[in-house]
MARKOLDREN-582353 format. One record per atom (N, C-alpha, C, O, CB): residue in one letter; x, y, z. Coordinates in steps of 0.02 Angstrom, whole numbers, plus 32768, in hexadecimal, padded with zeros to 4 digits. Glycine has a CB too. Example, Ala and Ser with C-alpha at 12.3 -4.5 7.8 and 13.67 -1.06 7.14 Angstrom:
residues 2
A82947EE48186 A82677F1F8186 A82947F5B8186 A82C87F5A81A7 A82357F2081C4 S82827F908162 S82AC7FCB8165 S82858002818A S829E80398192 S82C07FE2811E 
//
This chain:
residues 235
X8F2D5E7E9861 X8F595E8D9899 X8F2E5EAA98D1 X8F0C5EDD98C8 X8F915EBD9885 X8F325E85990F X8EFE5EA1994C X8F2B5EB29995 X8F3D5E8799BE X8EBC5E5C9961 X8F345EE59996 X8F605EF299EA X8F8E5EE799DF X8F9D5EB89A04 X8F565ECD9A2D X8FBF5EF699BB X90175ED999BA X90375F0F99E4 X90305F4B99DA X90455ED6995F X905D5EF19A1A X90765F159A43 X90BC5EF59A3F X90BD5EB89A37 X90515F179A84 X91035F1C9A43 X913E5EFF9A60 X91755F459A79 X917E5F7C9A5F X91615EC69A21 X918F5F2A9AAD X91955F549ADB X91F25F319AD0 X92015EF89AC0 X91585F4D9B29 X92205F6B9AE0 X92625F609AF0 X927E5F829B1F X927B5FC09B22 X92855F689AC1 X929D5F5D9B4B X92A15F7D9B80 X92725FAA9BB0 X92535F8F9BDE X92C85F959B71 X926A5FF69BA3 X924B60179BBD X922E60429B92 X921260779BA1 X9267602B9BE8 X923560299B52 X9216604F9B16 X91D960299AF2 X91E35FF89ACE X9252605C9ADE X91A060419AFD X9166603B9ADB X915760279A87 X9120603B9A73 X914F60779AE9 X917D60069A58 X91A760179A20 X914B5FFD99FE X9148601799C6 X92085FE29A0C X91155FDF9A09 X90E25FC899DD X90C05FD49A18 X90E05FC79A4B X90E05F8099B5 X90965FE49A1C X904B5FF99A4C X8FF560049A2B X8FCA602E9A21 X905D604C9A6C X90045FB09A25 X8FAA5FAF9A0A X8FA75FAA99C1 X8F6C5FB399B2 X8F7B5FFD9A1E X8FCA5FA0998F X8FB45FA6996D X8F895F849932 X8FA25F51991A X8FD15FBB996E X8F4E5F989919 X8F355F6D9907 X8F225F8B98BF X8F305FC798BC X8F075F569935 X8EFE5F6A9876 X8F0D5F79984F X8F035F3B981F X8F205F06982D X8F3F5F97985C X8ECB5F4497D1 X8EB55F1397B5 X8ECF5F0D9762 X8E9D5F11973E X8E6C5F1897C1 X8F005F069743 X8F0B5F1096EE X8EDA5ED996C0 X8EDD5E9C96C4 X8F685EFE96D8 X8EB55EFC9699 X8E8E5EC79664 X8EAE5EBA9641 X8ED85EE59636 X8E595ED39640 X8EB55E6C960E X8ED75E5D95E3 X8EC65E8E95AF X8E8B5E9B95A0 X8ED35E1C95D6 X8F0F5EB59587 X8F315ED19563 X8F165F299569 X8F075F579542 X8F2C5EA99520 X8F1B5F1F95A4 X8F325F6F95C5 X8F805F7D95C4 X8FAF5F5795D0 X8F1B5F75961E X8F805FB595B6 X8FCF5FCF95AD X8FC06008960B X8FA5603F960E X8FE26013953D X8FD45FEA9637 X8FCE5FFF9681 X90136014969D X90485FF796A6 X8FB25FC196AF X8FF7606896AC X9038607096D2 X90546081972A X9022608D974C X904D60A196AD X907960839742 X908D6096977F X90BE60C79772 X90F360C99751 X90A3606197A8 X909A60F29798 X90C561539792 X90D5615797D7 X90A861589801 X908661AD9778 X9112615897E9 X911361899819 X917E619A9829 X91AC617C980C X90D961609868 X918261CA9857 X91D261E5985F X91FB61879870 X91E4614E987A X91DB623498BF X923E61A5986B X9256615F988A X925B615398C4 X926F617E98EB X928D614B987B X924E612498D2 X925A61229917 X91F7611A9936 X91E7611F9971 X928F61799932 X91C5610C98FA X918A610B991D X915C60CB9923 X912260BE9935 X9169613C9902 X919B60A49907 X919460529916 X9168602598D9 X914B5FF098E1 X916660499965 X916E604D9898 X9163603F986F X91865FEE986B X91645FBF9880 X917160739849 X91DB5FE09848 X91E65FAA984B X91E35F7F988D X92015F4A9880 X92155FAB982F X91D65F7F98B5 X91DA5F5098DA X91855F3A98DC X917F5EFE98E9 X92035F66991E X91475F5B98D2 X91125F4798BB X911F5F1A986F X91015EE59866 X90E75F8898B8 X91405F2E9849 X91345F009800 X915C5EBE982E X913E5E899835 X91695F26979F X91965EC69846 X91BB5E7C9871 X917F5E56987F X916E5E229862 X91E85E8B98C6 X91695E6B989E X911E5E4F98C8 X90F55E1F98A1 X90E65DE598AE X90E65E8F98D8 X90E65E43986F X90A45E3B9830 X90C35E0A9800 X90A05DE997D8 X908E5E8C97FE X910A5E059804 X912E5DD397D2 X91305D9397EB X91275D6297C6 X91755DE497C1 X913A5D8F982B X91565D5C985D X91995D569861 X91AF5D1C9860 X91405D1D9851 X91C35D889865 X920C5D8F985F X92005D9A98CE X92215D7798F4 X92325DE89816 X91DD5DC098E0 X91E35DD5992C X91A65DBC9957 X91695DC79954 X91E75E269934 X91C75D9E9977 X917D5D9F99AF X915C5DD399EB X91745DE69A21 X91855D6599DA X91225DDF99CD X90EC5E0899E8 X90E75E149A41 X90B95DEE9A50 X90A85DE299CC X90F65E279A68 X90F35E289AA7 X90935E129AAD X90775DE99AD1 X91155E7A9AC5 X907E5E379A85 X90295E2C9A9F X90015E3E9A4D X90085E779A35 X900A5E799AF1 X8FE65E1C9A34 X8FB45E279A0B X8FB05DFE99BB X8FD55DCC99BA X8FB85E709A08 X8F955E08998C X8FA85DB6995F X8FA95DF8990D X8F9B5E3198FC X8F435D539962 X8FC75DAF98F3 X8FCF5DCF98A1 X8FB85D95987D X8FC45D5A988B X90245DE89883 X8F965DAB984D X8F955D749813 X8F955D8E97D5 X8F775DBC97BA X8F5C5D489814 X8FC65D5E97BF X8FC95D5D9772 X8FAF5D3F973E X8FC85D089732 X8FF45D529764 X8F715D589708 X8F4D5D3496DB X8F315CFB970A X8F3E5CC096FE X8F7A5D1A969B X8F135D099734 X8ECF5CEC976B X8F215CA9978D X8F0D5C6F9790 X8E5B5CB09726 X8F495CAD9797 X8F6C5C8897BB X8F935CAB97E9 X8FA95CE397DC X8F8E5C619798 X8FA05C8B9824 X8FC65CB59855 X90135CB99851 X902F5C839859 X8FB65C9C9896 X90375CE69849 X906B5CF39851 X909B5CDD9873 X90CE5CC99857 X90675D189858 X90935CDC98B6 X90B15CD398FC X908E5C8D9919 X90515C8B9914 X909F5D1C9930 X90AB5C5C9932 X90F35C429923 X90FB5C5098DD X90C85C5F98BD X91005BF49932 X913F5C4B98B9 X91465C4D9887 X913A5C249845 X914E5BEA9849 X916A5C589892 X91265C30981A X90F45C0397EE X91155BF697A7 X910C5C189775 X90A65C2B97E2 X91345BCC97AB X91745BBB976C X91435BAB9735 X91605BAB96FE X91B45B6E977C X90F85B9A9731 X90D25B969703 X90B75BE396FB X907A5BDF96F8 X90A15B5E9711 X90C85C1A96F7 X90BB5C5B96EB X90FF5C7D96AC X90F75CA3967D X90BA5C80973F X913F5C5B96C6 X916C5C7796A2 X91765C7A9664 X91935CA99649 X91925C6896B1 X91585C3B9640 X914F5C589602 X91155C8395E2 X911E5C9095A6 X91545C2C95E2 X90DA5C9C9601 X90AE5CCD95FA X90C25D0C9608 X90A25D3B95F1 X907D5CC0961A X90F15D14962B X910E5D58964B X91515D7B961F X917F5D56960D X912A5D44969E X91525DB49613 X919B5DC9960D X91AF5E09963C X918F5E3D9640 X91AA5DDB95BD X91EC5DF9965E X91F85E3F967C X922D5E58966C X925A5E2F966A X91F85E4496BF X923A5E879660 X92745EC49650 X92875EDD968B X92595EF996A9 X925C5F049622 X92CE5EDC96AE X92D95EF596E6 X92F65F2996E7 X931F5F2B96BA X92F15ED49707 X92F55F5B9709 X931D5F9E970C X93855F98970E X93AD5FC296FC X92FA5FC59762 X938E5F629723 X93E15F52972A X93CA5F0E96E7 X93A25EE196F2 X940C5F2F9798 X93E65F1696B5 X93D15EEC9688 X941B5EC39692 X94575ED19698 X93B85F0F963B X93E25E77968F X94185E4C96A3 X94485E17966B X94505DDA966B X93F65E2396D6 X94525E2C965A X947E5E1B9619 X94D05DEC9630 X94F95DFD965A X94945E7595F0 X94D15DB39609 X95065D8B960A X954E5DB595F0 X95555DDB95C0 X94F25D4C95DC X95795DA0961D X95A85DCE960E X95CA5DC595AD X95B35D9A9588 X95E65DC09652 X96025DF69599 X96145DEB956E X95FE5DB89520 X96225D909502 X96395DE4958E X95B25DCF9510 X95915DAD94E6 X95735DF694C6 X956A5E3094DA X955E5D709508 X95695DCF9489 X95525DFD9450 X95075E069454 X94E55DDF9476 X95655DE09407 X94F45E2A943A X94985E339450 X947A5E019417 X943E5DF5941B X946D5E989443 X949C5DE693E7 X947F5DA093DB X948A5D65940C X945E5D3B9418 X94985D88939C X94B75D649421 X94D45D39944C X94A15D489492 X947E5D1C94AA X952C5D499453 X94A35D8394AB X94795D8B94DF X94275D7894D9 X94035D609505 X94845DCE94F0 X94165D8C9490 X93BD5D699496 X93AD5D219485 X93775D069493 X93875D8F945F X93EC5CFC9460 X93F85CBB9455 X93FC5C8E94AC X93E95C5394B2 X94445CBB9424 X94145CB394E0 X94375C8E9513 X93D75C93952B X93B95C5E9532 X948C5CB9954B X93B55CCF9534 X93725CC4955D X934A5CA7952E X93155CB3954A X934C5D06957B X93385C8594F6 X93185C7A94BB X93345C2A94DC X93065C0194DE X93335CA69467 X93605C1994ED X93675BCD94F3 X93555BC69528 X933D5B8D952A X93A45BAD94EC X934C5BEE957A X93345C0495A0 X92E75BD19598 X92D75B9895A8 X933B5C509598 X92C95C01957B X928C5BDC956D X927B5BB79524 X92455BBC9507 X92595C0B957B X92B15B95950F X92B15B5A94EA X92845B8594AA X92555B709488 X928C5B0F9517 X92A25BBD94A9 X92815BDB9442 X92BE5BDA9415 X92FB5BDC941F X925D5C469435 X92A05BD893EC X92C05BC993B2 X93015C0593A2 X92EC5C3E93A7 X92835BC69379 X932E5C029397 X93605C42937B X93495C789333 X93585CB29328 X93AD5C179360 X93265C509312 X92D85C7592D9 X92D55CA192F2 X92E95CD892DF X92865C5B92D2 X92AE5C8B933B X925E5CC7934B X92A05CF2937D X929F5D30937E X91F15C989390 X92D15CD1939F X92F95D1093C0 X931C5D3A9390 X93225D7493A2 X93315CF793F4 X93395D2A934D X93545D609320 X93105D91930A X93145DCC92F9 X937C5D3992D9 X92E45D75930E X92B15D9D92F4 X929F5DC39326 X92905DFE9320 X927A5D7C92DA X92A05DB29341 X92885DE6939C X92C25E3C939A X92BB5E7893A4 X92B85D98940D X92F85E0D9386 X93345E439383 X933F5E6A9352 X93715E8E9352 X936E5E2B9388 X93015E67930D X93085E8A92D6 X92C35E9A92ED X92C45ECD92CB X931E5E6B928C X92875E9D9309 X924C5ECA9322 X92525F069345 X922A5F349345 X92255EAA9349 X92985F00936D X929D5F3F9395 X92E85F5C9373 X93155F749395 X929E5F2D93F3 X92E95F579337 X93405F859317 X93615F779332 X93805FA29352 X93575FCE9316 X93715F3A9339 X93BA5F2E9362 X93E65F11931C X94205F249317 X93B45EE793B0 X93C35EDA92DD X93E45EA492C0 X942F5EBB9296 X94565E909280 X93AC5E81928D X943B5F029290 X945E5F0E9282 X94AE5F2492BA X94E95F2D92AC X943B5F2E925E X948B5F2692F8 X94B15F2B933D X94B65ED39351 X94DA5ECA9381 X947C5F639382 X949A5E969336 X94A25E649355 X94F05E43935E X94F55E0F937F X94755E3E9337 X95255E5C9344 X95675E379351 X95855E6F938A X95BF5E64939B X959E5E2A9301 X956E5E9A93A1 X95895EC393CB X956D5EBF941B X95345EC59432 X957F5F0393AD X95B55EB0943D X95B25E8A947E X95815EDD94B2 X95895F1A94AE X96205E6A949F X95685EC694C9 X952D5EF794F0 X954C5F37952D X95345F66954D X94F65EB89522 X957F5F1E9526 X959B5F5C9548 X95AB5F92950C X95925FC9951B X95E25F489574 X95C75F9294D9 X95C25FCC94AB X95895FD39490 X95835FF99460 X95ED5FCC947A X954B5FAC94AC X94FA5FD2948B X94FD601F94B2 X9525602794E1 X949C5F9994AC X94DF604294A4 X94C2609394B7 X947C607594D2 X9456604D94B7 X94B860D79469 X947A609C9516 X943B609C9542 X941B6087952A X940A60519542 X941E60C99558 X93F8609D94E7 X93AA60A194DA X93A4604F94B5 X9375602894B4 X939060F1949C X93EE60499496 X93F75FFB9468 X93F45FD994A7 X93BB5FC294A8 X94495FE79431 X940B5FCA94D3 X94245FA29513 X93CE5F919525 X93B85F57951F X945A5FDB955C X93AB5FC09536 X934E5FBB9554 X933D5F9D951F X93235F659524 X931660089563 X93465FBA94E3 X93265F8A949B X93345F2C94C0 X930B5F0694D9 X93705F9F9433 X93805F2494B2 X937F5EE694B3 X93665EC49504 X93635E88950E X93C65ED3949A X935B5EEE952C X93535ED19561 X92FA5EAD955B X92E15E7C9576 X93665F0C959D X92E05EDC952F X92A05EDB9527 X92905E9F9500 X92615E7A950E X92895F16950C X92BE5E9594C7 X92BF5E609495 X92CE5E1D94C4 X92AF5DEC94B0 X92FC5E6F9455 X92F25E1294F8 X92E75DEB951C X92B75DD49557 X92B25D9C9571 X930C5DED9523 X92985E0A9563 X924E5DDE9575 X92255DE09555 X91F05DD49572 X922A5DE795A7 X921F5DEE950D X91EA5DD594FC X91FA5D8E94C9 X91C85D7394B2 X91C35E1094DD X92355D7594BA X92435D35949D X92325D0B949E X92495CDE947B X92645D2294A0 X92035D0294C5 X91D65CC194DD X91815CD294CB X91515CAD94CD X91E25CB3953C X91885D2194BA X913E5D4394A2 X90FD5D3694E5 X90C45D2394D9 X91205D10944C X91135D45951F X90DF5D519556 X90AF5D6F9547 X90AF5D949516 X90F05D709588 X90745D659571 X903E5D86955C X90415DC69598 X900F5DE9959C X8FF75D52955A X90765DD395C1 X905B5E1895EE X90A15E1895FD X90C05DE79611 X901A5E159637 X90C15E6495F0 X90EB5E7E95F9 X91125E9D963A X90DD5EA99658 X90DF5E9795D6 X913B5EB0965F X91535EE59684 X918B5EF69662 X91AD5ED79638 X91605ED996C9 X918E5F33967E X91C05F6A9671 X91C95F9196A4 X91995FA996C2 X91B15F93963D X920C5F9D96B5 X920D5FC196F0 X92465FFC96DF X92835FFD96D6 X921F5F8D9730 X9223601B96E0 X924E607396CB X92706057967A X92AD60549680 X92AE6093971B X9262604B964E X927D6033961F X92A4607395FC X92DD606A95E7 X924B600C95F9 X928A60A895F6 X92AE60DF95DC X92DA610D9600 X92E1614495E5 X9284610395C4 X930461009648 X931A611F967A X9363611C965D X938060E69657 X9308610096C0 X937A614D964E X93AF6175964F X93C5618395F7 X93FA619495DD X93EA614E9681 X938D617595E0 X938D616A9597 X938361BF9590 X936161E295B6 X934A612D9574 X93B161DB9547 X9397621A9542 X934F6222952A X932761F4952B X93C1623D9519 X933D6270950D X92F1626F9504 X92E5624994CA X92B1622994C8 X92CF62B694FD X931362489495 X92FF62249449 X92FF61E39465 X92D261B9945F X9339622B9400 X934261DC948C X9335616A9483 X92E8616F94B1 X92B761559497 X9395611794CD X92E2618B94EC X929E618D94F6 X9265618094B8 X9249614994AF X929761CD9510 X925C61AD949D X922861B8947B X922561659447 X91F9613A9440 X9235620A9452 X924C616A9437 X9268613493FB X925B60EC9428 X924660BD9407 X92CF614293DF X926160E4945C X924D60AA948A X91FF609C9499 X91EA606494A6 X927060B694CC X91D160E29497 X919B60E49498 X916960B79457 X913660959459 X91976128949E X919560CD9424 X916E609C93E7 X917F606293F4 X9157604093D6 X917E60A59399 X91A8603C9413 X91AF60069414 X91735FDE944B X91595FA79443 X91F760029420 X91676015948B X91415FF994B3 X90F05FFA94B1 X90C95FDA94D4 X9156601094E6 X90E160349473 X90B2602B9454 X908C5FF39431 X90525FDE942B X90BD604B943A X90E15FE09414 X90C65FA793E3 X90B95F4F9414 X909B5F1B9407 X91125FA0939A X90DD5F649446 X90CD5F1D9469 X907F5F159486 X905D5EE2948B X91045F1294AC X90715F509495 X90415F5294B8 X8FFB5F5A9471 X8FBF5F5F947F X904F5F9394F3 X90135F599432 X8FDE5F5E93FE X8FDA5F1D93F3 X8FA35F0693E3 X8FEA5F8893BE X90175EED93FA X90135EB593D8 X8FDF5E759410 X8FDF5E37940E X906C5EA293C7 X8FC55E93942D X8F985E7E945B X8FA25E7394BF X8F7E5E6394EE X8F8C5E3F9437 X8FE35E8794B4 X90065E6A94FA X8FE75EA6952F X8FE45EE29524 X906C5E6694F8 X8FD15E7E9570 X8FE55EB395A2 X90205ECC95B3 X90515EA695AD X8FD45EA595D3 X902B5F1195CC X905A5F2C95DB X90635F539628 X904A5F88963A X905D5F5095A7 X907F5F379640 X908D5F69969D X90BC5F7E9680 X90DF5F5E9659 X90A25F4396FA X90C55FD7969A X90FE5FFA9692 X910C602196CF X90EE605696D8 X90FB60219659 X914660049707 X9142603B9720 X9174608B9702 X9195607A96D1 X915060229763 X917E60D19712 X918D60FF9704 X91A761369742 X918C61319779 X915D610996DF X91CF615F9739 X91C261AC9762 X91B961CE9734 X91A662079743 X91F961D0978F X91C361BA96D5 X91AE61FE96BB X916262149692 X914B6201965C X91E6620D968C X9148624496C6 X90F0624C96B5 X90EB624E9668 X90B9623D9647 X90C8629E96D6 X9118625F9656 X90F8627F9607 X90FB623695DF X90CD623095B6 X913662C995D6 X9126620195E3 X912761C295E0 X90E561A595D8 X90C9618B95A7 X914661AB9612 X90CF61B19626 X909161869646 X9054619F9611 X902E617B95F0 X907E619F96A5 X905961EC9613 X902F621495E3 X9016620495A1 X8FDF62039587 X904C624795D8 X905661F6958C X905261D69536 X904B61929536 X901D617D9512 X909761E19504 X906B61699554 X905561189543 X901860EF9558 X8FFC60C49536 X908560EF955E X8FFF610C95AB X8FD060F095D4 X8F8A60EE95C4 X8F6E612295B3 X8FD5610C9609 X8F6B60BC95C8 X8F2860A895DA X8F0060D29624 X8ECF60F6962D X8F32605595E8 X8F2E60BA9647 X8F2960CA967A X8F6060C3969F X8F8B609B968F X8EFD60B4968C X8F6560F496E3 X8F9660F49710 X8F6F60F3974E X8F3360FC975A X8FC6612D9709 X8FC360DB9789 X8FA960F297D7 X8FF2610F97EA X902E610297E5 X8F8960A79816 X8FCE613497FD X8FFC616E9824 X9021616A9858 X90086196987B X8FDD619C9839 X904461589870 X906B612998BC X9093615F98CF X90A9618398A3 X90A660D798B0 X909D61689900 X90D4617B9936 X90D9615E997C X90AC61369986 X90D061BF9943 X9100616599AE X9112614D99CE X90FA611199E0 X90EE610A9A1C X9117616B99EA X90F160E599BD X90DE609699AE X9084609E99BC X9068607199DA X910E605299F2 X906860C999A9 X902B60C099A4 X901460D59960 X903660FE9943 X900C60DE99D7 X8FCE60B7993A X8FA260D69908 X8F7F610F9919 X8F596110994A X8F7360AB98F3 X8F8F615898E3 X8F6E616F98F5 X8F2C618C98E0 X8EFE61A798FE X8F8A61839904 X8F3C617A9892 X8EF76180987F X8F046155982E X8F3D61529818 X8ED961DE987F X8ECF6138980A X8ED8611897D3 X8EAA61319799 X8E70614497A1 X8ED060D597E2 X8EC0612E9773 X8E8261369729 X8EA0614796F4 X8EDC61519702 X8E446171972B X8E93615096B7 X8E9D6172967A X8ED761B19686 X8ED061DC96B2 X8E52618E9661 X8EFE61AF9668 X8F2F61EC967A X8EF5623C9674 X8EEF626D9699 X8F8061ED9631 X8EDD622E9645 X8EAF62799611 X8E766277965C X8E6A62A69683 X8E7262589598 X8E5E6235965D X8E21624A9693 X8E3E627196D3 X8E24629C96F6 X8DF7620296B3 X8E7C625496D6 X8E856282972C X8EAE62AF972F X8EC862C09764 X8EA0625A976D X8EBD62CF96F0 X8EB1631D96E7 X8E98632496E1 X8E97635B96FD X8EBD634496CF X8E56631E96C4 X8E1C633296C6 X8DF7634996FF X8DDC637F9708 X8E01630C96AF X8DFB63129728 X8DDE63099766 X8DFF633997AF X8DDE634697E2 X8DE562BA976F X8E41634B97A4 X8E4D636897D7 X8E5E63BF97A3 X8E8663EA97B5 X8E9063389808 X8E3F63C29779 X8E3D64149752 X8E85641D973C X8E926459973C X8E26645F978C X8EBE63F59729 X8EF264119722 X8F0B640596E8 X8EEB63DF96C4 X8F156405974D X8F49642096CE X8F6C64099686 X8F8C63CD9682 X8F7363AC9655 X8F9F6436966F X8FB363B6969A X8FD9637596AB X8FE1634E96D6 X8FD06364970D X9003637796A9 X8FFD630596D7 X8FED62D99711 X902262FA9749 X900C62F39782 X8FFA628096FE X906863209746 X908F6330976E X905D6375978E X906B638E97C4 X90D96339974B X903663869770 X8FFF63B99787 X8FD2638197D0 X8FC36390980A X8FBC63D3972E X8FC9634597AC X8F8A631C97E4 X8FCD62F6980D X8FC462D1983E X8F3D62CE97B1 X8FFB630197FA X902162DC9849 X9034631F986E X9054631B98A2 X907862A2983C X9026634D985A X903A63849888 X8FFD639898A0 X900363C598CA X906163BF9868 X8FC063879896 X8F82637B98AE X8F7E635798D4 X8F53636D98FB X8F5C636E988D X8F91632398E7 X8F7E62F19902 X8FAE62E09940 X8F9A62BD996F X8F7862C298D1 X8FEA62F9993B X901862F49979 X9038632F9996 X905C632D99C8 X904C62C9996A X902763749968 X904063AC9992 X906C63C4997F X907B63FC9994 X905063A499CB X909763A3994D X90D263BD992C X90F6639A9906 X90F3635E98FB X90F963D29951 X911F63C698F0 X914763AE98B1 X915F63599899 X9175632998B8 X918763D598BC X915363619865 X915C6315984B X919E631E984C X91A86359983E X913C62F99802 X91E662F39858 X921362D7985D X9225628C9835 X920862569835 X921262DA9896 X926162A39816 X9275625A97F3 X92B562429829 X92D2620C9820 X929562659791 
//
């Protein structure tokens, strides 16, 4: 990703940003809402077009949009978009035909993340943390080799949190890259390779979570964004 800029209206929402993930880096984006985190992953997916600067995905370009990328890609969206009134078998069966896989590897997808015993239950009575499970089980049904996630644990309490974390562990063990964006540091803390730090649609600094506490003398990363912009981190 080199210079991605996009601008709305009179709001600056991406300014510059640029930024390199090696295959099967677990990579994250930290910052409050509102600091243009998703509308950078839009960018990088080819879901939005870039006012100024390029993305590529696994050495291919993104933008125009590249229908030979979609089955290498999975993204998890923050408004998970789910077919109405279908069961979460029914719901990973409908994207599993999507990209022409087998109903096998989608029941199996749906017993990797604890759902197979929730599979006849229509997705509005899943609980938060089941609902992100299956949202997750549907992009990876096609088994991409590089992930997004965008706030995947947001509004989940601290256990379905935590309990969502092994799951994103394990995608990212089973060889896959992983983009995550986040607002919560301690998140970024425990899962990341590495992070970049964003606010008001700029990078502000990148590396190892441990190195840049290290590097700016402090205890935590909500310690180096309060380093780095003057004040308080905000969700």
């Amino acid at each position: 990703m080199a210079g991605l800029r996009k601008k709305y209206g009179d709001t600056q929402a991406v300014d510059g940003v640029t930024f390199e993930v090696p295959r099967g880096e677990f990579y994250g984006i930290l910052g409050p809402n509102g600091a243009g985190k998703t509308t950078t992953l839009e960018m990088i997916e080819g879901l939005r077009r870039p006012d100024e600067g390029t993305a590529e995905l696994l050495g291919t370009p993104s933008w125009p949009r590249n229908r030979g990328l979609l089955r290498r890609i999975g993204v998890q969206l923050q408004a998970s978009a789910f077919f109405e009134k279908l069961s979460a078998r029914e719901q990973i069966h409908s994207f599993a035909a999507l990209y022409g896989v087998s109903t096998d590897r989608a029941d199996a997808m749906l017993e990797s993340v604890g759902l197979a015993e929730k599979a006849d239950v229509r997705d509005s009575e899943l609980s938060g943390g089941q609902a992100q499970r299956l949202s997750i089980a549907c992009a990876l049904v096609h088994d991409p080799e590089l992930v997004f996630l965008d706030e995947p644990t947001t509004g989940l309490d601290p256990q379905a949190r935590r309990n969502l974390w092994d799951l994103l562990r394990q995608i990212n063990s089973e060889g896959r890259t992983v983009v995550l964006t986040t607002h919560y540091l301690d998140e970024a803390e425990v899962l990341c390779d590495r992070v970049s730090i964003m606010d008001a649609g700029r990078i502000l600094r990148t590396g190892p979570p441990a190195e840049l506490i290290s590097e700016l003398g402090v205890d935590t990363l909500e310690d180096v964004f309060l380093q780095l912009t003057g004040r308080e981190f905000r969700e």
